[in-house]
C-alpha positions in Angstrom: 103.6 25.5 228.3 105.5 25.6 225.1 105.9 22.4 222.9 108.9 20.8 221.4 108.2 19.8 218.6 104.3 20.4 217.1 103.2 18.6 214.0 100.3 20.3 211.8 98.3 18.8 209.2 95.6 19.2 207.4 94.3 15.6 208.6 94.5 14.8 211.7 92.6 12.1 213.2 92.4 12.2 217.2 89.9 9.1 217.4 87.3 11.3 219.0 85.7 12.6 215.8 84.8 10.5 212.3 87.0 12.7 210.2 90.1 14.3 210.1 91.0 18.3 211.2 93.2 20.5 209.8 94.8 20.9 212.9 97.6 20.1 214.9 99.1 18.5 218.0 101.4 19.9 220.5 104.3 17.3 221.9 106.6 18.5 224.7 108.9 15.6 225.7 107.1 12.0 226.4 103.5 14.2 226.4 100.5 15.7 223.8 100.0 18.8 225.6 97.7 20.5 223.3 95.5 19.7 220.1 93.3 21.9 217.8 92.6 23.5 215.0 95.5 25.5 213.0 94.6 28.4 214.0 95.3 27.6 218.0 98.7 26.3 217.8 100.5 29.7 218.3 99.9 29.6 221.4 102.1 26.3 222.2 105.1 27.8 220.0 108.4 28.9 221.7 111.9 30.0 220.3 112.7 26.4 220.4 109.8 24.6 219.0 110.0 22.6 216.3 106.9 22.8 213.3 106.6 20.1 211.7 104.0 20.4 208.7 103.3 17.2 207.3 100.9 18.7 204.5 98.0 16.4 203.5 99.4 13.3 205.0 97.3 11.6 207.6 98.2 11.7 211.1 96.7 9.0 213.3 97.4 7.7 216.9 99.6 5.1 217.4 98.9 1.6 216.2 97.3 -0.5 218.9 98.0 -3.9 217.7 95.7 -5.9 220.2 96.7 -9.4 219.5 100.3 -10.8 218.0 102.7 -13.5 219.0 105.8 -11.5 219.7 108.5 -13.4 220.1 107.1 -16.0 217.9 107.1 -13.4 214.8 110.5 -12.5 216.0 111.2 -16.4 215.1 109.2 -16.1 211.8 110.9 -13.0 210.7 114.5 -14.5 211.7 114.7 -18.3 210.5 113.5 -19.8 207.0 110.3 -18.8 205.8 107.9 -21.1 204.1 104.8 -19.2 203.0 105.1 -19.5 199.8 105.7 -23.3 199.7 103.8 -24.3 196.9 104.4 -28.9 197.6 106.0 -30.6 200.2 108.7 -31.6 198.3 109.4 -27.8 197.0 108.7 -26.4 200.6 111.4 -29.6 202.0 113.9 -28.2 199.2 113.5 -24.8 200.4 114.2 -25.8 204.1 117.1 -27.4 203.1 118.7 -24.7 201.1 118.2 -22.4 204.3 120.1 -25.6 206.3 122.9 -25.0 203.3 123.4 -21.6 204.0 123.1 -21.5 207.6 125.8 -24.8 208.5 126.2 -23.5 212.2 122.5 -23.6 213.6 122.0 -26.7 215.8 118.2 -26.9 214.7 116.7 -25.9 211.2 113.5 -23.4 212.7 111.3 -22.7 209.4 107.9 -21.0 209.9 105.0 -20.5 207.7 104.2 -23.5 205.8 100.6 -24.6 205.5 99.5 -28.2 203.8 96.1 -26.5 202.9 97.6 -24.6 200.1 99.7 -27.6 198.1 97.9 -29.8 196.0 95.9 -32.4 197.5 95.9 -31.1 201.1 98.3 -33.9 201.8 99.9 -33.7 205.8 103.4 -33.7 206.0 105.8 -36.3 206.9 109.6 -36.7 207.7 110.6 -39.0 205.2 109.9 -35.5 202.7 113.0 -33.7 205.2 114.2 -36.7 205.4 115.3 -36.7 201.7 117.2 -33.5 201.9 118.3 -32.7 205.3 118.9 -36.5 207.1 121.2 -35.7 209.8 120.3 -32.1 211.4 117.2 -31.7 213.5 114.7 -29.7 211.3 111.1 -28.2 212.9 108.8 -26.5 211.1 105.6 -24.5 212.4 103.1 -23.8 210.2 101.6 -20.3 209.8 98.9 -20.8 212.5 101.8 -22.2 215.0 99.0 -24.8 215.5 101.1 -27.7 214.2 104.8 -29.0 213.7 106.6 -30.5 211.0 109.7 -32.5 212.1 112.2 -35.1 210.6 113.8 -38.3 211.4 116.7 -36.7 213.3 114.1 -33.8 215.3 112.0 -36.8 216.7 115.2 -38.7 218.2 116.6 -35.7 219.5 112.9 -34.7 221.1 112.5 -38.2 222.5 109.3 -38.7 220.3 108.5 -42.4 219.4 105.4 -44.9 218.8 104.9 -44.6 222.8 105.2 -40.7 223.4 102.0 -39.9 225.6 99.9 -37.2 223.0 98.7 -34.5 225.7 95.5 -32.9 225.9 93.9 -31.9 222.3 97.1 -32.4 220.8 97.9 -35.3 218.4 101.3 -37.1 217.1 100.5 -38.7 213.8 101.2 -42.1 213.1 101.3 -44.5 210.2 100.5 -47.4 209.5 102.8 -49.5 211.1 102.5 -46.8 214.4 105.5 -44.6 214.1 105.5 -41.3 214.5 105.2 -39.7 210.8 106.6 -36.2 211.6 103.5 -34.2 211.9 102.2 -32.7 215.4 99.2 -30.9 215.9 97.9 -28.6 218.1 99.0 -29.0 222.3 101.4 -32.0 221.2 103.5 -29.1 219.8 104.8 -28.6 223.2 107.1 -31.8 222.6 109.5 -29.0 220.0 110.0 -25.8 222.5 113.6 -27.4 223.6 114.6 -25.9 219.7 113.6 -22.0 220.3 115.8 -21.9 223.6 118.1 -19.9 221.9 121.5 -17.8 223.5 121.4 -14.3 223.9 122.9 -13.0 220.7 120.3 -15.0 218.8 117.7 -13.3 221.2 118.7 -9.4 220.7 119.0 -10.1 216.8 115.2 -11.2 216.8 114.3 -8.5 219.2 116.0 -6.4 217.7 114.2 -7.2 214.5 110.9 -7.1 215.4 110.5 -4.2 217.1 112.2 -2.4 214.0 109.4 -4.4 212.2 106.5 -2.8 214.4 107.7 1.1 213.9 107.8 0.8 210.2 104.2 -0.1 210.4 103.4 2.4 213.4 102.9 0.1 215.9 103.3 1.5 218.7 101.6 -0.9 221.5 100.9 -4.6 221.3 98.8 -7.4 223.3 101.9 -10.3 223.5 100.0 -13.8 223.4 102.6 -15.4 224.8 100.1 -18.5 225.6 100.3 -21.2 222.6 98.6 -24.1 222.1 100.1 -26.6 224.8 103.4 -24.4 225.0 104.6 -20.4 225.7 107.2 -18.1 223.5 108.0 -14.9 225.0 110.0 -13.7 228.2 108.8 -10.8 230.0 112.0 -10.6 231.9 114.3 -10.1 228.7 111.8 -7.5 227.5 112.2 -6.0 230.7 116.2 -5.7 230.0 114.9 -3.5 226.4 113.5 -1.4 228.7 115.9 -0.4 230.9 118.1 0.5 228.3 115.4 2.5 226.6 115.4 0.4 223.9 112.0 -1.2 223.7 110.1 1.3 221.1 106.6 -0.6 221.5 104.6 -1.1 224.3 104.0 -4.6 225.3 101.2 -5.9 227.1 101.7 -9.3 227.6 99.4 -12.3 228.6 100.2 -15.7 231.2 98.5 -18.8 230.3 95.3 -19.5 232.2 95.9 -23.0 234.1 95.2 -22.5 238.0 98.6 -21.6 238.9 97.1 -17.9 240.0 100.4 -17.1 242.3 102.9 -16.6 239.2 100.3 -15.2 237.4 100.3 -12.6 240.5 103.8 -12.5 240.7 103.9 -11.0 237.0 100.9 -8.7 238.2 102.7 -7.2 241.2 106.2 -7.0 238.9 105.4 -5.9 235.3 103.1 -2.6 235.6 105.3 -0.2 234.2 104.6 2.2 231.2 105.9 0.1 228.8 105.6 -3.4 229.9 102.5 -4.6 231.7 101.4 -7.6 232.4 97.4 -7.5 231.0 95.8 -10.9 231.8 95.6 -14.5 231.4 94.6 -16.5 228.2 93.1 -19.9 227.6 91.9 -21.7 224.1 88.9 -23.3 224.0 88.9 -24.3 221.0 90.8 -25.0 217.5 89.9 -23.6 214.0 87.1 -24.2 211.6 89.3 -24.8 209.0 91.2 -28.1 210.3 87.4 -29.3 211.7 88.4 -28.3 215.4 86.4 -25.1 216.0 83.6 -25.9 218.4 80.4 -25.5 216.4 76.7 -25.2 217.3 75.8 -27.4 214.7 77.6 -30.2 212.8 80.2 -29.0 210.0 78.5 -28.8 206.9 81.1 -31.2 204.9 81.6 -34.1 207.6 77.7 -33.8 209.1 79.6 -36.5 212.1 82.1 -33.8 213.5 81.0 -30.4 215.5 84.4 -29.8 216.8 85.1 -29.7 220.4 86.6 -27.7 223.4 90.5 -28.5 224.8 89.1 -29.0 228.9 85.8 -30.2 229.7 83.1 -27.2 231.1 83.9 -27.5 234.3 87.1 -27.1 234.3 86.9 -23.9 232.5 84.3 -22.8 234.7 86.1 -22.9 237.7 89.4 -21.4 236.5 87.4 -18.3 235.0 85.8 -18.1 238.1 88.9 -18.5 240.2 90.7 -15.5 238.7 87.8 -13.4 237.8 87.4 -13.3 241.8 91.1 -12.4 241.7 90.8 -10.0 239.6 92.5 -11.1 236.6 91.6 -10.2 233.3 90.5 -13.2 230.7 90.9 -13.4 227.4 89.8 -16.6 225.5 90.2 -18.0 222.1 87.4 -19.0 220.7 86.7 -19.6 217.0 83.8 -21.6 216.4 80.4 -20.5 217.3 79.6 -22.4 219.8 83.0 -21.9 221.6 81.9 -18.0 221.2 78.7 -19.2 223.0 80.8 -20.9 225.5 83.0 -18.6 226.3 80.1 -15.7 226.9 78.5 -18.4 229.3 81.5 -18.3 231.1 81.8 -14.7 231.7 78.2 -14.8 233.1 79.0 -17.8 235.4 82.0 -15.6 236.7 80.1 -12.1 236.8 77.2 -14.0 238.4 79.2 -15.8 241.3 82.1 -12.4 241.8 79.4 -10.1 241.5 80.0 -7.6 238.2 82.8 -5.4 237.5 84.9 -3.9 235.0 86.7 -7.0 233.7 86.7 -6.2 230.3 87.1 -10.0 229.7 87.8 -10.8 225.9 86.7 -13.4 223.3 89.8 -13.8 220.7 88.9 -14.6 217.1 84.9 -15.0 216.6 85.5 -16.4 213.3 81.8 -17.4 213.0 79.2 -16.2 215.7 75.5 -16.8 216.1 73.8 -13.8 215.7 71.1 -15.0 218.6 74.4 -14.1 220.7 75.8 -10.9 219.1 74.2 -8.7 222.0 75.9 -10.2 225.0 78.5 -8.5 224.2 77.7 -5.4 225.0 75.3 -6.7 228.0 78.7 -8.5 229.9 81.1 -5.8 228.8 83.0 -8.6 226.7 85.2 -7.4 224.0 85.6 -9.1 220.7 89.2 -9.1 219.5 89.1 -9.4 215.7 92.1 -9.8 213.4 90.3 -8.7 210.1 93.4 -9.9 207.7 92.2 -13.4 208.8 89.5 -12.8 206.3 91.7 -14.1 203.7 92.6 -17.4 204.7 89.2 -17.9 206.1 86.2 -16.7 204.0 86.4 -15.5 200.5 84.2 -17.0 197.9 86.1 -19.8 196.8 87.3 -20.9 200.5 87.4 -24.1 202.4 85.1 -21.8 204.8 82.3 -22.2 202.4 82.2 -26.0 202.5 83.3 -26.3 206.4 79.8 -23.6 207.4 77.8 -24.0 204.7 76.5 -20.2 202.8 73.8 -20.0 205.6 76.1 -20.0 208.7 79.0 -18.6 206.4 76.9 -15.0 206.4 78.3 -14.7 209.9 81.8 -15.1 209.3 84.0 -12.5 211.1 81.0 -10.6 211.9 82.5 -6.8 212.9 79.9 -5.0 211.3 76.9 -7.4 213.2 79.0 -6.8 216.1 79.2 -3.4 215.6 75.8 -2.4 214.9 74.9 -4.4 218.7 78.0 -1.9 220.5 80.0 -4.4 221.5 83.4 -3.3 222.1 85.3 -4.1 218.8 89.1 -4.5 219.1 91.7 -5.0 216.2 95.1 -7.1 215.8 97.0 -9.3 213.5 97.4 -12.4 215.2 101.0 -12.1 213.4 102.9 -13.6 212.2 99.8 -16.0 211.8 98.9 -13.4 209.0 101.0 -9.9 208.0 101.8 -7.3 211.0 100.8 -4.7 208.9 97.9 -2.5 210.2 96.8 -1.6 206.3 95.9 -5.0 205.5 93.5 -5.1 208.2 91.9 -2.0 207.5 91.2 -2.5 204.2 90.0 -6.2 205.0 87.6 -4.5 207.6 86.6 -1.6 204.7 86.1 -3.3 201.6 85.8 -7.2 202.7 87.9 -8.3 200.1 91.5 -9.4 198.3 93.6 -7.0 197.0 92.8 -7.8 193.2 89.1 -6.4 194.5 87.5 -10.5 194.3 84.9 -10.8 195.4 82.7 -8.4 194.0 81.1 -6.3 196.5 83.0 -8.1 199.1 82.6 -11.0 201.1 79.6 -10.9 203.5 79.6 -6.9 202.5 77.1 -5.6 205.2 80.0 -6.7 207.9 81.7 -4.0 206.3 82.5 -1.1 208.5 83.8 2.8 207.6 87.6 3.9 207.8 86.9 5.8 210.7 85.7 3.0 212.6 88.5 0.7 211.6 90.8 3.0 212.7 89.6 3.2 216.0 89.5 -0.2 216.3 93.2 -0.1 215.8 93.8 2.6 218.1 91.9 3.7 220.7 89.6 0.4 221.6 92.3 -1.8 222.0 93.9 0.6 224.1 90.4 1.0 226.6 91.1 -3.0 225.9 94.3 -2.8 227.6 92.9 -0.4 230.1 95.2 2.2 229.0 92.2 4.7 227.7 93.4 7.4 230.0 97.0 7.8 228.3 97.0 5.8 224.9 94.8 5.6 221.8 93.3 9.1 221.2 95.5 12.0 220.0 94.5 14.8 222.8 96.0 16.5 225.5 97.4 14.9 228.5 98.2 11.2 226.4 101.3 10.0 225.3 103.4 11.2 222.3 102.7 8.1 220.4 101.7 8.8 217.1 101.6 8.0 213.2 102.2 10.2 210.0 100.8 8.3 207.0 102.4 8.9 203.3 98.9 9.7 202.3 95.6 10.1 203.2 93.0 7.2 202.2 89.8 9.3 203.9 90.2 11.2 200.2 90.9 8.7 198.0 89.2 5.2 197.2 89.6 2.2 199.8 91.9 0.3 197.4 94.5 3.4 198.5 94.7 1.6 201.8 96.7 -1.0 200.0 99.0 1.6 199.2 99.4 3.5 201.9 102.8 3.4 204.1 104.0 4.8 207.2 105.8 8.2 207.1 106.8 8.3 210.4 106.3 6.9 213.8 106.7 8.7 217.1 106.6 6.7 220.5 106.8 8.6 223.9 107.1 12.0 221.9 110.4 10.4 220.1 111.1 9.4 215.9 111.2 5.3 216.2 110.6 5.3 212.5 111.1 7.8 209.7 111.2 8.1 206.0 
């Protein structure tokens, strides 16, 4: 069989070896059909076959991004962004210079903000909007989509007042005198999902958007969390319209919330199984964050010795939905940040495994921000993957962080623990979390490399024997979370009889220090044998 198109280089990663070849790969139509060394491709080269030599440049599988908020970093990317809010009152002026330039938007969306970077750690309130923007609703989620930001004229339109019910592990703050001040946290953020219902030419602009955003960084598959705290963002059925124009460019495999209602979660089962779009699973939180004192800990938080954090539903009722859809054969994936929720949500797995018999669930723990070592082994033993977003490194652990005082050092060696994790074979899978942090795959593989910022603090890293090799990371990135995704028999690996979906790097960081990482860009990106990206 002779290719169309073969690209050589004299790096080329297939996933199944710890350095790059000189070699090349062989792509006719949608398909790899042949990989080697240099001297081998002749034999896949026809009168029409185009030779691509891409010199030194490193050629890589397709980014496997393995856990992102799609459509919510399609909002992130599309309204006002807030990151660099440095006060209230400077992050308020910014919203309201957005509101000045967009006069025709109903709602003023702005995304990114965070109170734990202004002075004083101050929440929030509306009278800050308030000031600048008094008559058009204005939310605001901050970068961990855990918590909502809302003025005078967003709370009337939402209906929310002194007597609004707060749901489940969700919160509307009050003052003094018991009115709302503005700030919503965690499941109560349901109450602002009536703003993102947006018409369709506001829906194909972010679409639109993002997946341009995901080829210029090589991504070429994704694990869609559509499930957020208390409330969902995502539609399978308009990602199903990109694909039957042949216009969705990434592969999305997307998640349903985990809640008992098994028969739409079957429904998307039996509908969504195509190559592109496939339903995966179903997700749950268990618990919060360390950082904001709701991660579930083992022991009490070392700077309020009162608190250990908690869990959203009691035991039980965990227990029996895992077990429920674990005997339907569903797929669970469960976020977990603390370590006791880590502990927890292990438990869990055995419970099901021990009551459905064992099987090849590949059931997932999302985050592991800190993790007992006493449970870094089950892993492996129950087949659980641990989904790790390396980039959250930065807002979580380096020296100087909040992480410190929260853990204490002792527990605070186990922060983020991929090289622990690693060393005990569990199954190690990488993502972004985006937009909670950057969608770009570099970040995270030089967080996973070195274990530090990008002006090289601290020195030696943070918690440096986590550190893991290049090779590894890549993998991680690549072709675990596509065995995550159970799509190891046509994604992750560049070899024959996979998909065409692979990377071109401007560079190759295997030669070069790991602060090249930083710099290195995407040259091109192929998806089903096709340029979705090219410089």
């Amino acid at each position: 069989m002779k290719a169309d198109k073969i690209i050589v280089s004299t790096a080329l990663f297939t996933g199944n070896a710890p350095f790059p070849i000189d070699g090349f790969a062989a792509i006719k139509r949608d398909m790899i059909i042949g990989v080697g060394p240099r001297s081998e491709m002749e034999v896949y080269k026809g009168s029409g076959t185009e030779v691509w030599d891409v010199g030194s440049r490193l050629v890589v599988p397709g980014f496997h991004d393995f856990h992102l908020h799609w459509f919510l970093g399609a909002m992130f990317e599309g309204f006002c962004q807030l990151t660099f809010g440095s006060t209230e009152d400077l992050t308020a002026k910014m919203v309201a210079d957005y509101a000045g330039k967009h006069p025709d938007e109903e709602w003023v969306l702005g995304f990114g903000w965070h109170h734990v970077r202004w002075p004083g750690q101050t929440l929030p309130t509306r009278h800050s909007l308030d000031k600048y923007i008094p008559h058009r609703p204005v939310v605001l989620l901050n970068e961990e989509a855990h918590s909502a930001w809302l003025n005078t004229a967003a709370l009337e339109k939402l209906g929310i007042n002194r007597d609004s019910p707060e749901p489940p592990f969700g919160k509307i703050e009050k003052d003094d005198s018991g009115e709302p001040t503005g700030f919503l946290y965690e499941t109560a953020v349901q109450y602002v999902v009536e703003a993102f219902h947006f018409d369709e030419n506001v829906k194909l602009r972010l679409m639109n958007g993002m997946l341009k955003k995901a080829s210029s960084y090589g991504i070429t598959s994704v694990s869609d969390m559509l499930p957020l705290p208390g409330y969902t963002l995502g539609d399978p059925s308009f990602y199903q319209e990109f694909e039957e124009k042949g216009k969705l460019t990434t592969r999305i495999h997307f998640l349903d919330v985990l809640d008992g209602d098994l028969e739409r979660s079957i429904g998307y089962r039996n509908k969504y199984h195509s190559d592109k779009l496939q339903f995966s699973g179903l997700k749950q939180f268990l618990d919060g964050v360390p950082l904001t004192y709701t991660g579930y800990l083992l022991q009490p938080y070392a700077d309020r010795p009162a608190e250990t954090g908690g869990t959203i539903y009691e035991p039980d009722v965990y227990r029996q939905l895992i077990e429920d859809a674990d005997r339907q054969g569903f797929r669970i994936r469960l976020h977990a940040c603390g370590d006791a929720a880590v502990r927890m949500g292990l438990d869990l797995y055995e419970h099901a495994r021990d009551v459905n018999g064992s099987r090849d669930s590949r059931h997932t723990i999302e985050h592991i921000e800190v993790c007992s070592p006493e449970d870094f082994d089950r892993f492996q033993k129950l087949g659980v993957i641990a989904s790790i977003q390396p980039e959250h490194l930065t807002s979580g652990s380096m020296d100087t962080h909040a992480y410190l005082d929260r853990l204490g050092p002792e527990r605070a060696r186990y922060t983020w623990p991929i090289g622990s994790l690693q060393q005990h074979n569990a199954s190690i899978a990488f993502g972004t979390d985006f937009p909670i942090v950057d969608l770009n795959p570099m970040l995270g593989l030089y967080r996973a490399v070195t274990r530090k910022h990008e002006d090289g603090t601290p020195h030696g890293g943070w918690n440096p024997k986590e550190k893991i090799s290049l090779a590894h990371a890549l993998i991680h990135y690549t072709k675990s979370p596509s065995y995550g995704n159970f799509r190891e028999n046509d994604l992750g690996t560049i070899e024959a009889g996979k998909k065409a979906d692979l990377v071109v790097l401007d560079r190759n960081p295997f030669v070069w220090e790991a602060e090249a990482i930083l710099e290195t860009n995407v040259w091109l990106t192929i998806m089903d044998g096709e340029i979705v990206f090219g410089k």
